[in-house]
N, CA, C and O atoms as a Tinker XYZ file with bonds, in Angstrom:
   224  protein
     1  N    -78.581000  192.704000  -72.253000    73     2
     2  CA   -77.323000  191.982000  -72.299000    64     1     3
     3  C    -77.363000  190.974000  -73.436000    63     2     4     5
     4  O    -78.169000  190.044000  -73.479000    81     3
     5  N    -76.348000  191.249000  -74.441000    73     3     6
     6  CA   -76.138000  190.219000  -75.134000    64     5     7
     7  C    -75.468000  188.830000  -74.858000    63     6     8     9
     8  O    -74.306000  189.071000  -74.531000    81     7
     9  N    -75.659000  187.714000  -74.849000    73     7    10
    10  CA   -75.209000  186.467000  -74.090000    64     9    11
    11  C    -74.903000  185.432000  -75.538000    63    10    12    13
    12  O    -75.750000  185.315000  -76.424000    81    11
    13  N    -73.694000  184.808000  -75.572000    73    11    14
    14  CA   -73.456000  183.177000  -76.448000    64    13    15
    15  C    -73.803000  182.168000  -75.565000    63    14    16    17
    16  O    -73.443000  182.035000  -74.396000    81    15
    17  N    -74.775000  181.239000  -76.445000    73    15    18
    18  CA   -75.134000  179.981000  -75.856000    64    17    19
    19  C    -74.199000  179.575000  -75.866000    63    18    20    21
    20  O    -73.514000  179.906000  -76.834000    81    19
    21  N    -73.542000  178.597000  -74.817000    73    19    22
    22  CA   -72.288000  177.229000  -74.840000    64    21    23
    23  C    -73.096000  176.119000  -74.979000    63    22    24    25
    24  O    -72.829000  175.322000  -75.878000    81    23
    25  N    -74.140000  175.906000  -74.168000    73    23    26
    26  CA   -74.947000  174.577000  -74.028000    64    25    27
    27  C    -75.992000  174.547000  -73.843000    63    26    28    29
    28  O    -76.238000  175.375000  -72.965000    81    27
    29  N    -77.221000  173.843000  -74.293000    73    27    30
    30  CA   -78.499000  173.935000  -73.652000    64    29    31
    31  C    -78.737000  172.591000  -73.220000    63    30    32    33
    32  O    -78.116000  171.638000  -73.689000    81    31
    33  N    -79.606000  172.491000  -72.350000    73    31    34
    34  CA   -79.834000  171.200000  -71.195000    64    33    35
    35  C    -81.467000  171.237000  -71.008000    63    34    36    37
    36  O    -82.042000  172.317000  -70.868000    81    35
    37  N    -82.139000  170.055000  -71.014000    73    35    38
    38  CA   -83.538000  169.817000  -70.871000    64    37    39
    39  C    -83.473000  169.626000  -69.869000    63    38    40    41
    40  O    -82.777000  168.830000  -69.238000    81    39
    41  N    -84.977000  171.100000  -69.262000    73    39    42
    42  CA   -85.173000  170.839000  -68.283000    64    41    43
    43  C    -85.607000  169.896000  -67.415000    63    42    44    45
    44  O    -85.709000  170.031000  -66.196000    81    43
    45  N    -85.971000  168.522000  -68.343000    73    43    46
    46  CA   -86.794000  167.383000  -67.818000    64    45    47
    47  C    -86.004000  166.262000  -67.344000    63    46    48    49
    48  O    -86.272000  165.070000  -67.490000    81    47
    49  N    -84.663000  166.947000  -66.566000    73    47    50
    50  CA   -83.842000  165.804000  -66.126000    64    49    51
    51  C    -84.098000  165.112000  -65.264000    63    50    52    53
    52  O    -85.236000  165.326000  -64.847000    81    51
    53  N    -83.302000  163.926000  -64.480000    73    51    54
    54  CA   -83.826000  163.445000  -63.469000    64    53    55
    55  C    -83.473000  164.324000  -62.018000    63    54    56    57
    56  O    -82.513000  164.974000  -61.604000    81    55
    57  N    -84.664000  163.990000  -61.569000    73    55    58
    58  CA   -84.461000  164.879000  -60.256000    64    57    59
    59  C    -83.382000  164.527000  -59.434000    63    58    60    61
    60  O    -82.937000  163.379000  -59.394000    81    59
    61  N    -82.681000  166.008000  -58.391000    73    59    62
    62  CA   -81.783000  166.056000  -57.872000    64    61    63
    63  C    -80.332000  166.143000  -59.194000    63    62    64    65
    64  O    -79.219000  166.015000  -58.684000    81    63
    65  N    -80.345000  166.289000  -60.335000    73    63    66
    66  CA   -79.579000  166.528000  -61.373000    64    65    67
    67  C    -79.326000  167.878000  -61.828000    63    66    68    69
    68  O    -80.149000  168.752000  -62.103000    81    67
    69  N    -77.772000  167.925000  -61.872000    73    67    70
    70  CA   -78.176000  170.220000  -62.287000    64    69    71
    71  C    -77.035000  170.256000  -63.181000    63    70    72    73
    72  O    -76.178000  171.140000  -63.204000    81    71
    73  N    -77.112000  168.885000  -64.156000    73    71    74
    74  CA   -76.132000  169.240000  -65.524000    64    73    75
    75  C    -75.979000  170.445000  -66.003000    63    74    76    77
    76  O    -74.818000  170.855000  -65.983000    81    75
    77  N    -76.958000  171.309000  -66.525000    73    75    78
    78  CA   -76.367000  172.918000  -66.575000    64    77    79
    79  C    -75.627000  173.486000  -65.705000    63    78    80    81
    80  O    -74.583000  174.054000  -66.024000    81    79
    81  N    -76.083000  173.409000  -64.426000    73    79    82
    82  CA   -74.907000  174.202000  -63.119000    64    81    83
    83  C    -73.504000  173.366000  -63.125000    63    82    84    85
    84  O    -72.367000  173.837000  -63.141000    81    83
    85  N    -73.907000  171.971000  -63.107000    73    83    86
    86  CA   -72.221000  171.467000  -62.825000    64    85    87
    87  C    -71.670000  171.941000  -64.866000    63    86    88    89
    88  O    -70.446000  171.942000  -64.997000    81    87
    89  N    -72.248000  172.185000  -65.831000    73    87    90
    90  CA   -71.481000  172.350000  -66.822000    64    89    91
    91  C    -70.738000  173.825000  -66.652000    63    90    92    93
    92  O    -69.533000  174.045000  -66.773000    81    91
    93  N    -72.040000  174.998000  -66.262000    73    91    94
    94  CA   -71.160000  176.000000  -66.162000    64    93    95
    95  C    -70.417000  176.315000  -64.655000    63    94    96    97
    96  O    -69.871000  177.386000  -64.389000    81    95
    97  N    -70.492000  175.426000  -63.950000    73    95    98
    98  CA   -69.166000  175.597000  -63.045000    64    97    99
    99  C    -67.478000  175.086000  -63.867000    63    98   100   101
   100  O    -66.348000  175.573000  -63.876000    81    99
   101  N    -67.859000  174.378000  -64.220000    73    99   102
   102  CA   -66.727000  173.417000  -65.089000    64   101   103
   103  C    -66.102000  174.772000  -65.735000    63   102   104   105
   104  O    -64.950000  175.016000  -65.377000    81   103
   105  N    -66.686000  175.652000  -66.607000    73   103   106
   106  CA   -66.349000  176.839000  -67.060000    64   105   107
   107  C    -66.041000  177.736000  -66.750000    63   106   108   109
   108  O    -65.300000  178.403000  -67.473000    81   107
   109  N    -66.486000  178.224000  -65.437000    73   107   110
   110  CA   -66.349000  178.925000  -64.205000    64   109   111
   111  C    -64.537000  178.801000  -64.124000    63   110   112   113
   112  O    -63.612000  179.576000  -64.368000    81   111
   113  N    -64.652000  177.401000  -63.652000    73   111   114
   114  CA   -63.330000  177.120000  -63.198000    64   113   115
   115  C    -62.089000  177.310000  -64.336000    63   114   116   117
   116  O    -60.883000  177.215000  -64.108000    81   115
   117  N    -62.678000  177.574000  -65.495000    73   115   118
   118  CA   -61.766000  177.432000  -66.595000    64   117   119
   119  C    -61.485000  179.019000  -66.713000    63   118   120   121
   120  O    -60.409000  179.428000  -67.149000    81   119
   121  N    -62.697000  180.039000  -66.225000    73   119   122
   122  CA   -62.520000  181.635000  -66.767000    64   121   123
   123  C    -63.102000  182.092000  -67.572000    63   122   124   125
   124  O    -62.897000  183.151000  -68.164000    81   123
   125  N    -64.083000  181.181000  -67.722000    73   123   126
   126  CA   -65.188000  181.907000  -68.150000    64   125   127
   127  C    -66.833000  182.420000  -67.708000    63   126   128   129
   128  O    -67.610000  181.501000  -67.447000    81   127
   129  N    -67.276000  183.611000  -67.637000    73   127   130
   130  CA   -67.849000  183.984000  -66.795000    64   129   131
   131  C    -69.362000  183.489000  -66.991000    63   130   132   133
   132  O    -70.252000  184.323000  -67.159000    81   131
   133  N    -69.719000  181.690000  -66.958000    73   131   134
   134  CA   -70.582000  181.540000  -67.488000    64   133   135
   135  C    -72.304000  181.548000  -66.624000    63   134   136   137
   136  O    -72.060000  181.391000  -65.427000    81   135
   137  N    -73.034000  181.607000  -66.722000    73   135   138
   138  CA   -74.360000  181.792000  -65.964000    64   137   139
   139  C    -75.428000  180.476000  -66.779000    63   138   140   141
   140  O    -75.345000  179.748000  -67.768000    81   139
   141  N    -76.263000  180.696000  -65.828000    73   139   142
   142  CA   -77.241000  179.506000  -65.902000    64   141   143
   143  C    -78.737000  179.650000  -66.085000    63   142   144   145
   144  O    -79.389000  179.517000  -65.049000    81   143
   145  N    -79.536000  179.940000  -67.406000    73   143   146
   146  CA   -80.476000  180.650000  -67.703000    64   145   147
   147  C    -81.761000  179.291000  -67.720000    63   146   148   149
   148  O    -81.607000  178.073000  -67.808000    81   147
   149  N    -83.019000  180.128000  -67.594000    73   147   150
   150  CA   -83.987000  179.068000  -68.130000    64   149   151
   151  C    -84.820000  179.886000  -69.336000    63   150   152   153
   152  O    -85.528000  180.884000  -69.199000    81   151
   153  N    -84.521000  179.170000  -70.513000    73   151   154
   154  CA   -84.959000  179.598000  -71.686000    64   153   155
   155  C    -87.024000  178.377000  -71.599000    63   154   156   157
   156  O    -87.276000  177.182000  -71.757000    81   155
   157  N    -87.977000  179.720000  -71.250000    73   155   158
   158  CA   -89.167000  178.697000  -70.816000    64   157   159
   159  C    -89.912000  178.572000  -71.770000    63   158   160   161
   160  O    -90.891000  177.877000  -71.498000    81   159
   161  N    -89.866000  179.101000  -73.213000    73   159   162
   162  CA   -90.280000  178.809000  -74.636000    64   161   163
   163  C    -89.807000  177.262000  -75.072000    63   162   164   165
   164  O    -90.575000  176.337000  -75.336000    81   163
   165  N    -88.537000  177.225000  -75.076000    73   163   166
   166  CA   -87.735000  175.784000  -75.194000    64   165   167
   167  C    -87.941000  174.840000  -74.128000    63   166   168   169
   168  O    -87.820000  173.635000  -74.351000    81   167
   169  N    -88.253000  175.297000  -72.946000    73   167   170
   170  CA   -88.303000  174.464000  -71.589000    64   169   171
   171  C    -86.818000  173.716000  -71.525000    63   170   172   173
   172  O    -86.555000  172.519000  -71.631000    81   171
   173  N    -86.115000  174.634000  -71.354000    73   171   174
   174  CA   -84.232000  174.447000  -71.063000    64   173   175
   175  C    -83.576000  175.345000  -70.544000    63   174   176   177
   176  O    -83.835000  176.543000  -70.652000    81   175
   177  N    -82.500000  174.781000  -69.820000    73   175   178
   178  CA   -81.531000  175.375000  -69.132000    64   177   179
   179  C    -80.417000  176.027000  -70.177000    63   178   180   181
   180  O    -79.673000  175.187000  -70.683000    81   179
   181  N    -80.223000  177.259000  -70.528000    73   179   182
   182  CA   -79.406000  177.120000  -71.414000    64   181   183
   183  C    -77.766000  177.840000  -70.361000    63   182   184   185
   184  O    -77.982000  178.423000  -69.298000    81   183
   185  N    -76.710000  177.712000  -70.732000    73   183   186
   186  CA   -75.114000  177.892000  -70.348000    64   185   187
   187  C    -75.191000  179.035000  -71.183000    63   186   188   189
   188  O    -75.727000  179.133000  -72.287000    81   187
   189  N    -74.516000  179.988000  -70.437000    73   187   190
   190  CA   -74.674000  181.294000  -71.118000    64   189   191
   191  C    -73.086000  182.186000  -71.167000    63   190   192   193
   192  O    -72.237000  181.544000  -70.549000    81   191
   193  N    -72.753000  182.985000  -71.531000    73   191   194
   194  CA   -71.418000  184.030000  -71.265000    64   193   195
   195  C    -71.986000  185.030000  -72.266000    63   194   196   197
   196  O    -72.704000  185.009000  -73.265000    81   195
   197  N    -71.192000  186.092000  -71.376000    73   195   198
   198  CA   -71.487000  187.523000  -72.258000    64   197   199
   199  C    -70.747000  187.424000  -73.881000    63   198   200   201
   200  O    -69.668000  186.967000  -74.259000    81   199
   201  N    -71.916000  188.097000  -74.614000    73   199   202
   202  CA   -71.093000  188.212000  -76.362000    64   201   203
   203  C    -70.271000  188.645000  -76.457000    63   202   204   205
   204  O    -70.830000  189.728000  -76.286000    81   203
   205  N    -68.852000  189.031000  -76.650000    73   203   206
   206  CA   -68.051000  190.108000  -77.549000    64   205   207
   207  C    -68.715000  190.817000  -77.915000    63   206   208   209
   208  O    -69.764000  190.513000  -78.483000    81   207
   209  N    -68.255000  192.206000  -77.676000    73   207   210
   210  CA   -68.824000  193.102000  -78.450000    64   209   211
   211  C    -68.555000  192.835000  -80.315000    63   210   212   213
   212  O    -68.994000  193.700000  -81.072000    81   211
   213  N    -68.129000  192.118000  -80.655000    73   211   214
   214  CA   -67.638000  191.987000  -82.347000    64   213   215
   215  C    -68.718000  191.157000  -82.994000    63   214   216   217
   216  O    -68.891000  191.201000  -84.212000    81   215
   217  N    -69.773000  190.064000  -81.844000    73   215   218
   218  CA   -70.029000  189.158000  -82.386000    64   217   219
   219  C    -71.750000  189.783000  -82.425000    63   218   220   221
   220  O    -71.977000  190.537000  -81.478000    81   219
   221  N    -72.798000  189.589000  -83.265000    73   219   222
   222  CA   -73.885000  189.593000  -83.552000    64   221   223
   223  C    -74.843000  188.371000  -83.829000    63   222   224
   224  O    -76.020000  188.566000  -84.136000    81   223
């Protein structure tokens, strides 16, 4: 699956904090079909949605 980053978020937030989840709900709610990845090279949450097929 190809995926566009919207946002990435350090995972080293304060606990009980899920800025990535409340960002891609926010998006959710807008229509876009966004998901909530852990990129563990970067050690981050990154906000995700499927690519367009147009985009590379």
């Amino acid at each position: 699956m190809r995926a566009k980053v919207l946002e990435r978020f350090s995972a080293g937030g304060p606990r009980g904090s899920w800025p990535a989840e409340e960002y891609a709900a926010r998006r959710r709610a807008e229509g876009q079909p966004a998901t909530v990845v852990m990129d563990l090279k970067s050690d981050a949450f990154l906000v995700v949605v499927p690519a367009s097929p147009d985009e590379d």
